[in-house]
N, CA and C atoms as an extended XYZ file, in Angstrom:
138
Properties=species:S:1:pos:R:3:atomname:S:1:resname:S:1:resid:I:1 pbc="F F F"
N       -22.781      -18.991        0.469 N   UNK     1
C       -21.799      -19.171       -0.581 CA  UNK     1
C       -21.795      -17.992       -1.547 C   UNK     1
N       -23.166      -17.503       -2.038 N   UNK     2
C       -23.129      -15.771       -2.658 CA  UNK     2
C       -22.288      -14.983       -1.879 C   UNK     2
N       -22.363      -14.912       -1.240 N   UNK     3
C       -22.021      -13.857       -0.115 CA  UNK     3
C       -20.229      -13.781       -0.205 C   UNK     3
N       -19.372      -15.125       -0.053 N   UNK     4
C       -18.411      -15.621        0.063 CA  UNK     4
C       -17.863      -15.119       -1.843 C   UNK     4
N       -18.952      -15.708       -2.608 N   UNK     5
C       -18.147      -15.543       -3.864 CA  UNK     5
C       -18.105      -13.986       -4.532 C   UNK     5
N       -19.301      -13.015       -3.678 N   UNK     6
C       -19.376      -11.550       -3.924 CA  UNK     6
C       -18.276      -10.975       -3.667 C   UNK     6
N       -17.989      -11.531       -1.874 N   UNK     7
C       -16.423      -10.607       -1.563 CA  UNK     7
C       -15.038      -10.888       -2.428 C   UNK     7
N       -15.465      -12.258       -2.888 N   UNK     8
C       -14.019      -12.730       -3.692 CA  UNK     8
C       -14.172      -11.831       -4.611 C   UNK     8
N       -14.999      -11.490       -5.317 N   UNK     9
C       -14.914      -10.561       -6.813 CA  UNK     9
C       -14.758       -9.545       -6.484 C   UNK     9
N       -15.616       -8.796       -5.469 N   UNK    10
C       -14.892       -7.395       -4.736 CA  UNK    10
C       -13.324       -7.342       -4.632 C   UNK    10
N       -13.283       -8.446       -4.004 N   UNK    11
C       -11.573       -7.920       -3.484 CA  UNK    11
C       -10.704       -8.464       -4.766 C   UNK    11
N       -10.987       -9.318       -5.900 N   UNK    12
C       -10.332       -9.154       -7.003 CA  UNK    12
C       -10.301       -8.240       -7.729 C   UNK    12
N       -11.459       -6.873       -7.419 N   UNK    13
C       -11.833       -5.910       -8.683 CA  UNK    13
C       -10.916       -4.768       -7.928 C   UNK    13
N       -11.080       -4.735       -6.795 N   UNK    14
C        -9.969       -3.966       -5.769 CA  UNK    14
C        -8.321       -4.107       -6.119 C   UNK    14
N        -7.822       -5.315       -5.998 N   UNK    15
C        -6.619       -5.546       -6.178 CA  UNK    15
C        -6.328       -5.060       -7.523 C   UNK    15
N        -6.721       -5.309       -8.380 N   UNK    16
C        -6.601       -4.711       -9.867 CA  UNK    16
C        -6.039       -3.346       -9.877 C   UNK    16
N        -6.744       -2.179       -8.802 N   UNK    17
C        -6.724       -1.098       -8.874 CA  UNK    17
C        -5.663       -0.354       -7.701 C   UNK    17
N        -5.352       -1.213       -6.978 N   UNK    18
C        -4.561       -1.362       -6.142 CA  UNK    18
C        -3.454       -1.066       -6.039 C   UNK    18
N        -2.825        0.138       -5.530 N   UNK    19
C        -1.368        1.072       -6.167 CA  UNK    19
C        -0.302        0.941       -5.060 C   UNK    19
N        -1.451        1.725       -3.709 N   UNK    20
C         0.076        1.859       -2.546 CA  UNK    20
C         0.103        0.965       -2.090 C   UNK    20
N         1.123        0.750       -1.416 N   UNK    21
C         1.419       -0.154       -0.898 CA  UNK    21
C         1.386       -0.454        0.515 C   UNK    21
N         1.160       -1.588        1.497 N   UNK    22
C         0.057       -1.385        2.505 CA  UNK    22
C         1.220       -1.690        3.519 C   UNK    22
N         0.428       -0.094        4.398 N   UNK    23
C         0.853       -0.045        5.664 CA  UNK    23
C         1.188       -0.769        7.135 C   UNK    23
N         2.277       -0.501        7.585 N   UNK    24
C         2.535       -1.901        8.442 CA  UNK    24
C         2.827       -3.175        8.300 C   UNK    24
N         3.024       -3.462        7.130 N   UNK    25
C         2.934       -5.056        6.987 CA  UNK    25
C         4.000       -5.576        7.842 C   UNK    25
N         5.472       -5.362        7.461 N   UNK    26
C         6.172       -5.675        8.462 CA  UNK    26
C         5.816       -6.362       10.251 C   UNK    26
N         5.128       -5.405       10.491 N   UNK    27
C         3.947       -5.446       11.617 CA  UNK    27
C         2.957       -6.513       11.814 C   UNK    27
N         2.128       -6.276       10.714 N   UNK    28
C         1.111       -7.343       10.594 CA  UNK    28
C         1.842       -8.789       10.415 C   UNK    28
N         2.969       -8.758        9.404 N   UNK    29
C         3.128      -10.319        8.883 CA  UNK    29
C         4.243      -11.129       10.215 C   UNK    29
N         5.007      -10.131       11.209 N   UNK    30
C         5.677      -10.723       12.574 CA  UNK    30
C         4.545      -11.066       13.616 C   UNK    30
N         3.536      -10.447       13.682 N   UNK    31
C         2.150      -11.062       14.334 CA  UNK    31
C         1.845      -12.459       13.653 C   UNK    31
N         1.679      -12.458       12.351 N   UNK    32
C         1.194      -13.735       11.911 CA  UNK    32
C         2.074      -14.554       12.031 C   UNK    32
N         3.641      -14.740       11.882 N   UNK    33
C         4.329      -15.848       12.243 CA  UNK    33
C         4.370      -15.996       13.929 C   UNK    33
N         4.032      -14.954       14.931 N   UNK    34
C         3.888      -15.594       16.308 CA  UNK    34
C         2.762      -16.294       16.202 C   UNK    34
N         1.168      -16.030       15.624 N   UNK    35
C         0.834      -16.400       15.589 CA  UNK    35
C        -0.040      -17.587       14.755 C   UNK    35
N         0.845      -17.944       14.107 N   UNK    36
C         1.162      -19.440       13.120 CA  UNK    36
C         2.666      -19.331       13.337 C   UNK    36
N         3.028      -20.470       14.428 N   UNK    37
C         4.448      -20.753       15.065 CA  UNK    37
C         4.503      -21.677       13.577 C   UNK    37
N         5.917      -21.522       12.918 N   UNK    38
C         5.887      -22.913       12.151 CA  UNK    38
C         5.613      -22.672       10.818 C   UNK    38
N         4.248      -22.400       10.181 N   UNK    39
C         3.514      -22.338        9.695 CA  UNK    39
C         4.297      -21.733        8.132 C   UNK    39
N         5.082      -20.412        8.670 N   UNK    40
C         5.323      -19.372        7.567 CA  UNK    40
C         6.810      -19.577        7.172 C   UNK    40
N         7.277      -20.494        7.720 N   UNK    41
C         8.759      -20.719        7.667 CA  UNK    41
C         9.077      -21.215        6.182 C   UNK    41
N         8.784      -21.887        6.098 N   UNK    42
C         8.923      -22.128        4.052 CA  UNK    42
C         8.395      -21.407        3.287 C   UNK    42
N         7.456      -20.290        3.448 N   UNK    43
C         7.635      -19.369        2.277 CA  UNK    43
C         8.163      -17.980        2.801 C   UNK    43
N         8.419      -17.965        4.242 N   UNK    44
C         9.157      -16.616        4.253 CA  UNK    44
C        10.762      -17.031        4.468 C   UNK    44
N        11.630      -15.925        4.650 N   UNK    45
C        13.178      -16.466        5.416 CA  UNK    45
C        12.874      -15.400        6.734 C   UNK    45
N        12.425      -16.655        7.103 N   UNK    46
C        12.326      -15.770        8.637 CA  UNK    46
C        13.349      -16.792        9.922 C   UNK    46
């Protein structure tokens, strides 16, 4: 559970600082609705 709540604060102290904007997503987020059929349909307009 340390371990779990370390990365959460990492990646909150990250995002803070966090400028460009990330590569591929387009990419990444049509992978995630094949793979969550269903799933992404109410918060994306896909």
């Amino acid at each position: 559970n340390s371990l779990l709540k370390l990365l959460y604060a990492g990646i909150l102290n990250a995002s803070k600082k966090w400028t460009m904007p990330v590569q591929n997503w387009n990419l990444a987020l049509s992978q995630l609705a094949i793979h969550f059929e269903g799933r992404l349909d109410g918060v994306l307009d896909i």
